[in-house]
C-alpha positions as CSV (number, residue, x, y, z in Angstrom):
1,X,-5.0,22.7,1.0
2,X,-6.6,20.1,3.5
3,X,-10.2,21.4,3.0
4,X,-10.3,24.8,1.4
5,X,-11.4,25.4,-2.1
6,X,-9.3,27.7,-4.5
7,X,-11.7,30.6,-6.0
8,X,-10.9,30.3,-9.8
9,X,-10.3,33.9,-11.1
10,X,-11.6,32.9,-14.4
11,X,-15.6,31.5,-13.6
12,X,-15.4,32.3,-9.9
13,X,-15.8,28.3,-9.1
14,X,-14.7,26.7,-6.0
15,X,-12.5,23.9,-6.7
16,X,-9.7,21.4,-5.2
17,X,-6.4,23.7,-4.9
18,X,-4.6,20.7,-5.9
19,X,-5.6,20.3,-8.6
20,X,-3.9,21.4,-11.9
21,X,-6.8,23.7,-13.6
22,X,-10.1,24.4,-12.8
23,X,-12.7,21.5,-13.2
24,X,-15.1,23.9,-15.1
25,X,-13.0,26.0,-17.1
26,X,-10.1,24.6,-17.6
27,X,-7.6,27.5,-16.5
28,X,-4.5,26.8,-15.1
29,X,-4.4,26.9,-11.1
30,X,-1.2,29.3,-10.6
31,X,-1.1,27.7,-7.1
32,X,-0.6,24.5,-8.5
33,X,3.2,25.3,-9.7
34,X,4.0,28.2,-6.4
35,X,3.2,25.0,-4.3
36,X,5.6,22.9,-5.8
37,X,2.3,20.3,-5.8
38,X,4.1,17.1,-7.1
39,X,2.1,15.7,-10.4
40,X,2.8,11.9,-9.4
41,X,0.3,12.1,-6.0
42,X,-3.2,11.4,-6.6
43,X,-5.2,13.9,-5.3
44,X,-8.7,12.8,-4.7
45,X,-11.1,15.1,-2.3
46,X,-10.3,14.4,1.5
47,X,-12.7,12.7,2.3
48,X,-12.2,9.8,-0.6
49,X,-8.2,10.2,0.3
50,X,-9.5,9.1,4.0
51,X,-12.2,6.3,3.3
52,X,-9.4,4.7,1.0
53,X,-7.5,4.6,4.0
54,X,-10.2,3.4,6.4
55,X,-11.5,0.8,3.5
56,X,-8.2,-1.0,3.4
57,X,-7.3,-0.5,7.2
58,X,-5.9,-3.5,9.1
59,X,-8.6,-2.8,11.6
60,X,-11.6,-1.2,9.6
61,X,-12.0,-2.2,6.4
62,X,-10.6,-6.0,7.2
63,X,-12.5,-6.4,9.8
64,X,-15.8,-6.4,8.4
65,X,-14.7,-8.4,5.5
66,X,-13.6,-10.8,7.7
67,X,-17.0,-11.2,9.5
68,X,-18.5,-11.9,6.3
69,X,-15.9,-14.0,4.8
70,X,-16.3,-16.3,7.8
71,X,-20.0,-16.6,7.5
72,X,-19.0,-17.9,4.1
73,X,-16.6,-20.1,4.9
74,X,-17.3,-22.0,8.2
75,X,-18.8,-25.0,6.9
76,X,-16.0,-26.2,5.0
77,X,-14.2,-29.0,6.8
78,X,-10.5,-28.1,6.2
79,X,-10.2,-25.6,8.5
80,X,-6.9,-24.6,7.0
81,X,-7.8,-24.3,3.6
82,X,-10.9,-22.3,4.9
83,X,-8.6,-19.9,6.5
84,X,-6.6,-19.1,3.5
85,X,-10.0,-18.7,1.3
86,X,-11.4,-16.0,4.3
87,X,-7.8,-14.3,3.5
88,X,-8.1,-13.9,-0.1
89,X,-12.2,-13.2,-0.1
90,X,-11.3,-10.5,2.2
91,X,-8.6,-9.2,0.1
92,X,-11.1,-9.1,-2.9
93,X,-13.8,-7.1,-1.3
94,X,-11.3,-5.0,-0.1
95,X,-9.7,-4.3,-3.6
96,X,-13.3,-3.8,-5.3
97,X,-13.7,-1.2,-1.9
98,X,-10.8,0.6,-2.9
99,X,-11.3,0.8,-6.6
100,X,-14.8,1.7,-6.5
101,X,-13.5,4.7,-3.8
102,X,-10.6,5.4,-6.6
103,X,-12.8,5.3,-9.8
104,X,-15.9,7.3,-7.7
105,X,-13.9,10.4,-6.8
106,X,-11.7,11.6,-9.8
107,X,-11.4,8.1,-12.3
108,X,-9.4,10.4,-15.1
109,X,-6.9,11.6,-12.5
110,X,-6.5,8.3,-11.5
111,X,-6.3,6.2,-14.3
112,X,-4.1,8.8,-16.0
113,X,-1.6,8.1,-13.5
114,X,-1.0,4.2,-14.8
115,X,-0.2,4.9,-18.4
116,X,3.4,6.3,-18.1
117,X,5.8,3.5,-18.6
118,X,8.8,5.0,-16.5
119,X,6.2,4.8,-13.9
120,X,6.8,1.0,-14.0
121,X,10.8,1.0,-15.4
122,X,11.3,3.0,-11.7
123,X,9.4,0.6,-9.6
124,X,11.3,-2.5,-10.2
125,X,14.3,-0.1,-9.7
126,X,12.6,0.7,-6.7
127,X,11.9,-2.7,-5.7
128,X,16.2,-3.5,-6.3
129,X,16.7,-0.9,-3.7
130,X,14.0,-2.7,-1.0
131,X,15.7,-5.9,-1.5
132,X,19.0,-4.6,-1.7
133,X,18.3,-2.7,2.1
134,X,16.4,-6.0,3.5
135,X,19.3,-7.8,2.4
136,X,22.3,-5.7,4.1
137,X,19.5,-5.4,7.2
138,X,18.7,-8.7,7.7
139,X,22.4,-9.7,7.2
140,X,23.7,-7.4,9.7
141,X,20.9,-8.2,12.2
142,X,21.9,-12.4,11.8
143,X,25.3,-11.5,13.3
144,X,23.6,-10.7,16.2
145,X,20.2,-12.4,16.4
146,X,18.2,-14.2,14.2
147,X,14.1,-14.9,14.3
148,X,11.3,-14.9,12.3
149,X,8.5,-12.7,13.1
150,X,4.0,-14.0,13.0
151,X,3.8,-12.0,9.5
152,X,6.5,-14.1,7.9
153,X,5.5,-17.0,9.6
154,X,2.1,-17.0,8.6
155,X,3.0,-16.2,4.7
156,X,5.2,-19.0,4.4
157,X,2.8,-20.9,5.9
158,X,0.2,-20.1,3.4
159,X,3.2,-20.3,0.7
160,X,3.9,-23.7,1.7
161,X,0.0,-25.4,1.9
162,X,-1.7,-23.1,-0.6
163,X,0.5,-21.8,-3.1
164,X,-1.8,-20.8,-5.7
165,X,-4.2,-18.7,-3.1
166,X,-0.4,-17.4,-1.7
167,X,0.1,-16.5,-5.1
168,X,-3.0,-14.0,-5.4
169,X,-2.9,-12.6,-2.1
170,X,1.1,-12.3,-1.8
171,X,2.1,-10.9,-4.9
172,X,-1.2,-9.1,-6.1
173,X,-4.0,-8.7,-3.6
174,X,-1.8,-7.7,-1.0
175,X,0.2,-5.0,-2.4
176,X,-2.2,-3.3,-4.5
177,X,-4.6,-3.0,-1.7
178,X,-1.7,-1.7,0.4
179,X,-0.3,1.0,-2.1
180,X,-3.9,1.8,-2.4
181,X,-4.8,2.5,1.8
182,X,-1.3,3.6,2.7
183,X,0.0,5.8,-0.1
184,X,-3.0,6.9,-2.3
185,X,-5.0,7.3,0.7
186,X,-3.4,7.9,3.7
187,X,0.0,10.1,1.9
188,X,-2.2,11.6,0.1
189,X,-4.3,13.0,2.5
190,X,-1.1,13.8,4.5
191,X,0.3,15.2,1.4
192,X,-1.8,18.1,1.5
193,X,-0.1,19.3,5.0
194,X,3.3,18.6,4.5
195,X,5.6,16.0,2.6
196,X,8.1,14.9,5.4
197,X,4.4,14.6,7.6
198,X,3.6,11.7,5.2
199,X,6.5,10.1,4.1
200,X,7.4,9.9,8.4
201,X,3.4,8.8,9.3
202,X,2.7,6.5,6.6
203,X,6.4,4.8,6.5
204,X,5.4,4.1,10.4
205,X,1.7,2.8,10.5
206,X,3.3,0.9,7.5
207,X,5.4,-1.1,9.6
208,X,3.2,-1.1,12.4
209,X,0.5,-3.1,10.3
210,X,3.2,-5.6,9.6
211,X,3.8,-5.8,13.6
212,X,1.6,-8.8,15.7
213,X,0.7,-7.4,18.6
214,X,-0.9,-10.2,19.9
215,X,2.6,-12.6,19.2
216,X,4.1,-13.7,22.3
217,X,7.6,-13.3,20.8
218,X,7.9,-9.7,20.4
219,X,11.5,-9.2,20.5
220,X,11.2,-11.0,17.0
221,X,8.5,-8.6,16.2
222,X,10.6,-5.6,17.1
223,X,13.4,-7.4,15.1
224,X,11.6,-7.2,11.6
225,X,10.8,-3.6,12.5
226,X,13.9,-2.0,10.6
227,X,13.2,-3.6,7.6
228,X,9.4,-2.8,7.5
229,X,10.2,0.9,7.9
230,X,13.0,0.8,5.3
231,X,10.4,-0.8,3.0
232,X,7.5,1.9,3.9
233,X,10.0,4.5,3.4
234,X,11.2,3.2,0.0
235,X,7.8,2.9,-1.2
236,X,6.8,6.4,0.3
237,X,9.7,8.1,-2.0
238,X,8.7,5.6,-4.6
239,X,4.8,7.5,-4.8
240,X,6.2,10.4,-4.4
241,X,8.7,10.4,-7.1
242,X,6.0,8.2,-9.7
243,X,2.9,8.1,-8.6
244,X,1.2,4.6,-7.5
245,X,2.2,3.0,-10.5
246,X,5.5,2.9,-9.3
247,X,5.4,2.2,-5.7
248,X,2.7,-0.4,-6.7
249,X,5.3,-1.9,-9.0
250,X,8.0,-1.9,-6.8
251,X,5.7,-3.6,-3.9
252,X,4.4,-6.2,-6.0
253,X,7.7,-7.5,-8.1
254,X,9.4,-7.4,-4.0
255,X,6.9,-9.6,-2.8
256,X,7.0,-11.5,-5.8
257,X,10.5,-11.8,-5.3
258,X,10.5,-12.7,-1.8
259,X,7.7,-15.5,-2.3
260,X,10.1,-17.2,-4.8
261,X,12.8,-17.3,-2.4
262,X,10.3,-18.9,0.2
263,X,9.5,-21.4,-2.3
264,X,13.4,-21.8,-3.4
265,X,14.3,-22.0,0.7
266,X,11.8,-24.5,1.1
267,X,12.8,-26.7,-1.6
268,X,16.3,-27.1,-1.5
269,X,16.2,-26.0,2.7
């Protein structure tokens, strides 16, 4: 199913075998249902399943929007504030990369797959289970050593100096661009091979994006690891189950959870 077309026994057109009938006339694909293909995954052609992955990866897609959003930004004298702005302009071209990818390939497919309301009921049941996990992890883990890894650092950070840009990039940017690279894209496109395939790969390169490789503390990097799996994992069953309404839903009201308790933490802390 990676890159062979089905023959269509009806008009004798080559199509996507993932797909439930037949672009041209409309008859049922009987390999759709023997393939137990799940109905939730959004199954765009290869090649769009990998450019959504290389348009939102950490070390693709980012990186050439951060070229330009520093052209933009280097002249203003608040070098902090300038920082954040180059974060959240790169997050914007990268969203209008991924949605112009998503609405190029198959836009009816796609969009169909936001207007189910369970889709959304299940992600914030979803997210419950995320923070229910990063809580019994993270509890467990202070017994025995406790440290807070560059990604956390560097959000609370931007939570604590700019917490209308942290705001936009925490609890929406972020997320969607992520659910779009790392489960519409890349689970997708590993979808087609085999389902324990994705859900393994993409629960790891998930937490591997997380991971600062350049931090000179990596025991606390390693330390966050368990909970950035369990969190990859959860969203992975998440698509799986739903579809990227869910998993989207369940990423965004975490992170939206977690940037409150920041905020709470640092208040009353």
């Amino acid at each position: 199913m990676l890159f062979n077309n089905k023959k269509c026994s009806n008009c004798a057109s080559y199509y996507d075998p993932t797909l439930k009938k037949c672009p041209i006339c409309n008859k049922s694909n009987e390999l759709y249902d023997q393939r137990r293909i799940p109905d939730s995954v959004v199954f765009f052609h290869p090649a769009a399943q990998i450019g959504l992955f290389l348009a939102g990866f950490s070390f693709v897609g980012m990186l050439v929007s951060e070229i330009i959003s520093t052209i933009i930004f280097k002249g203003l004298p608040d070098r902090g504030l300038a920082d954040a702005l180059e974060i959240l302009f790169v997050y914007i071209l990268m969203l209008s990369a991924l949605l112009t990818i998503s609405l190029s390939a198959r836009a009816s497919i796609f969009i169909e797959k936001f207007k189910r309301y369970k889709d959304y009921l299940f992600g914030l049941a979803y997210a419950g289970a995320i923070i229910l996990t990063g809580v019994i992890i993270n509890t467990i883990q202070g017994f025995i050593y406790q440290a807070t890894n560059g990604n956390q650092e560097a959000a609370e950070s931007l939570i604590t100096n700019y917490p209308i840009i942290a705001i936009f990039l925490v609890c929406l940017l972020g997320p969607i661009c992520e659910e779009l690279t790392y489960r519409v894209g890349l689970y997708s496109f590993l979808r087609r091979i085999n389902k324990i395939l994705a859900i393994i790969v993409t629960t790891i390169v998930f937490a591997l994006i997380h991971y600062d490789f350049s931090a000179k503390d990596y025991i606390a990097e390693l330390w966050a690891l368990p909970s950035y799996l369990t969190c990859g994992l959860i969203l992975a069953l998440a698509y799986e189950h739903r579809g990227p309404a869910c998993s989207i839903t369940a990423h965004v009201t975490y992170n939206i959870v977690a940037l409150i308790l920041v905020i709470i933490g640092k208040a009353y802390g």
